[in-house]
C-alpha positions as CSV (number, residue, x, y, z in Angstrom):
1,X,-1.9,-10.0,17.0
2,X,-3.6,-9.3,20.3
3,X,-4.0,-6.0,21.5
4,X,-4.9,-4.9,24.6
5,X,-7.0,-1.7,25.8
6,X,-7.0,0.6,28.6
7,X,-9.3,2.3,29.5
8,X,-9.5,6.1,30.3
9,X,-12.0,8.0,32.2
10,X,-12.6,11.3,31.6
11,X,-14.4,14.5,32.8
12,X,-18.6,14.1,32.3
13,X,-18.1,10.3,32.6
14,X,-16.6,9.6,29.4
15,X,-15.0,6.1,28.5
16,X,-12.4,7.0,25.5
17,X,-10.5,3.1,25.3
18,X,-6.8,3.6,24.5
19,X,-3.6,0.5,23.3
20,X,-1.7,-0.7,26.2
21,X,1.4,0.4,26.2
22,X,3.0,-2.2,25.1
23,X,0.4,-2.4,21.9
24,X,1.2,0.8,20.9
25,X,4.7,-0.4,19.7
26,X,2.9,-3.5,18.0
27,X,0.7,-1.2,16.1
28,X,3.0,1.5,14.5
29,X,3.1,2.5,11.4
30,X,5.9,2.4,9.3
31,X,8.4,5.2,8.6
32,X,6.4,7.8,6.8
33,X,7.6,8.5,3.2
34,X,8.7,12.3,2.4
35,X,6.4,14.0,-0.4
36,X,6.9,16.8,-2.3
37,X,3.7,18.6,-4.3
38,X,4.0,20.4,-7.3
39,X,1.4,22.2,-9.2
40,X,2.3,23.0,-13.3
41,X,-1.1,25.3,-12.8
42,X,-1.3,29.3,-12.2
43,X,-4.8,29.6,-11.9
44,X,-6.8,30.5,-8.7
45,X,-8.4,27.1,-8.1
46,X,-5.3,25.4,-9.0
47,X,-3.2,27.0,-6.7
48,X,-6.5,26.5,-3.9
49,X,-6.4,23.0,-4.5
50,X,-2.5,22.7,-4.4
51,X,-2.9,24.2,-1.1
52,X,-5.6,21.9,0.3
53,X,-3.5,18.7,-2.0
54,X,-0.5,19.3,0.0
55,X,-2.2,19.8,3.7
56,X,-4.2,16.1,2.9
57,X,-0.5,14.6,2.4
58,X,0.6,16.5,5.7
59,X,-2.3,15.5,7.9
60,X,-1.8,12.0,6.7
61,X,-0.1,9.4,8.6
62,X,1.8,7.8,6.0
63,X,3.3,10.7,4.2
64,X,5.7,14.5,5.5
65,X,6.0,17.0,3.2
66,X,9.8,17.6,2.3
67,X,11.6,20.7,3.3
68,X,14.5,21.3,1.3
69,X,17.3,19.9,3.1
70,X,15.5,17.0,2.5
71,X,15.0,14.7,-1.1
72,X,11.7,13.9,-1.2
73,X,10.7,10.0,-1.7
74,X,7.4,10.8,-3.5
75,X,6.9,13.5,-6.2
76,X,3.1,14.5,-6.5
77,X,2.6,16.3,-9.3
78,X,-0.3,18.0,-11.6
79,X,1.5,19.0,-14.9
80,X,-1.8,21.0,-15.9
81,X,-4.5,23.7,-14.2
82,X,-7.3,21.6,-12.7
83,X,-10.5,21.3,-15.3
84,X,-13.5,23.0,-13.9
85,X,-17.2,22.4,-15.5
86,X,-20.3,23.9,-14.7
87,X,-22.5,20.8,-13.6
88,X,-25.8,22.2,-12.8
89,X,-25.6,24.4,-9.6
90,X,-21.9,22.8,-9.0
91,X,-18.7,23.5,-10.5
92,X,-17.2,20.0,-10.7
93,X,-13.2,20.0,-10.9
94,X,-11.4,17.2,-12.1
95,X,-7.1,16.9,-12.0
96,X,-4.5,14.8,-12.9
97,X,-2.1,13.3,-10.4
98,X,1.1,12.3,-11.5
99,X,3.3,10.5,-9.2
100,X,7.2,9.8,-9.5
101,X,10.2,9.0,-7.5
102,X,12.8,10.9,-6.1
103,X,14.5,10.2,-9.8
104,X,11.7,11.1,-11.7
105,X,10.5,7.9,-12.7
106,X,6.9,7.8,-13.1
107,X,5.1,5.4,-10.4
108,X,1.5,6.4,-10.9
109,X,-1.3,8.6,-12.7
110,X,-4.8,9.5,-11.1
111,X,-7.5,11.5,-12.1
112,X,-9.4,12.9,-9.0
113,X,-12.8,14.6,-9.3
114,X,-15.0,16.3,-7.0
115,X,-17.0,20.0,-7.0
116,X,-15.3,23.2,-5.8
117,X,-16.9,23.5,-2.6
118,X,-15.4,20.1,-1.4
119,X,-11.8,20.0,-3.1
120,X,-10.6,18.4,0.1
121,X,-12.3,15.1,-1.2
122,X,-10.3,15.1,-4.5
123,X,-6.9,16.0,-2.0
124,X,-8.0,12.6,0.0
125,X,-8.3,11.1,-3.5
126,X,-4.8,11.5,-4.3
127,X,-3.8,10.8,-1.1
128,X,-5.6,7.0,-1.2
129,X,-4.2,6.5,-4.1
130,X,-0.3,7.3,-3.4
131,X,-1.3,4.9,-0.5
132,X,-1.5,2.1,-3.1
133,X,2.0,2.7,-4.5
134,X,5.0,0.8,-3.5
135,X,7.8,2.1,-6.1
136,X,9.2,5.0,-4.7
């Protein structure tokens, strides 16, 4: 596939290079799958990092979080509080991902881990991963 750039000049000189018009169509991505993010955790980090789970799946391209007029396609889950464990000066959390269909069928586990202060990087974690799965 060949695509073709335009360029756009803005304000201070800068060159930002843009798809053709016609590429942009070429290059879309598919339909984006519904998701909906569950947490089976009450603790403070849990709910921190169900927060910060749920925007990664929102901010990604490939995935919506469902609203409830809508059946969600993809059911992330963590059936447990994250694990947390003092690692020197670090806390490092680790989580499992379950993911399932919109009839409950189980599609996927992960386990993400990362350290407190960067629990977006376990969020992107799960997000790669549900990337990788095409049963739901």
């Amino acid at each position: 596939m060949q695509t073709r750039l335009v360029a756009l000049v803005v304000a201070l000189g800068s060159v930002i290079a843009l798809p053709a018009s016609n590429a942009v169509a070429e290059t879309r991505s598919p339909a984006t799958v519904l998701v909906e993010v569950r947490s089976g955790g009450d603790d403070g980090l849990t709910n921190q990092f169900t927060e910060i789970l749920t925007a990664a799946f929102q901010k990604s391209a490939a995935f919506r979080i469902s609203r409830s007029r809508n059946a969600p396609k993809l059911i992330v889950s963590m059936p447990t509080s994250v694990w947390h464990s003092g690692l020197g000066n670090e806390i490092e959390v680790k989580a499992i991902v379950n993911f399932a269909s919109s009839s409950s069928e189980p599609v996927g586990t992960t386990i993400v881990t990362c350290f407190e202060g960067t629990l977006d990087v376990c969020a992107n974690q799960a997000v790669d991963y549900a990337k990788t799965l095409h049963a739901y």
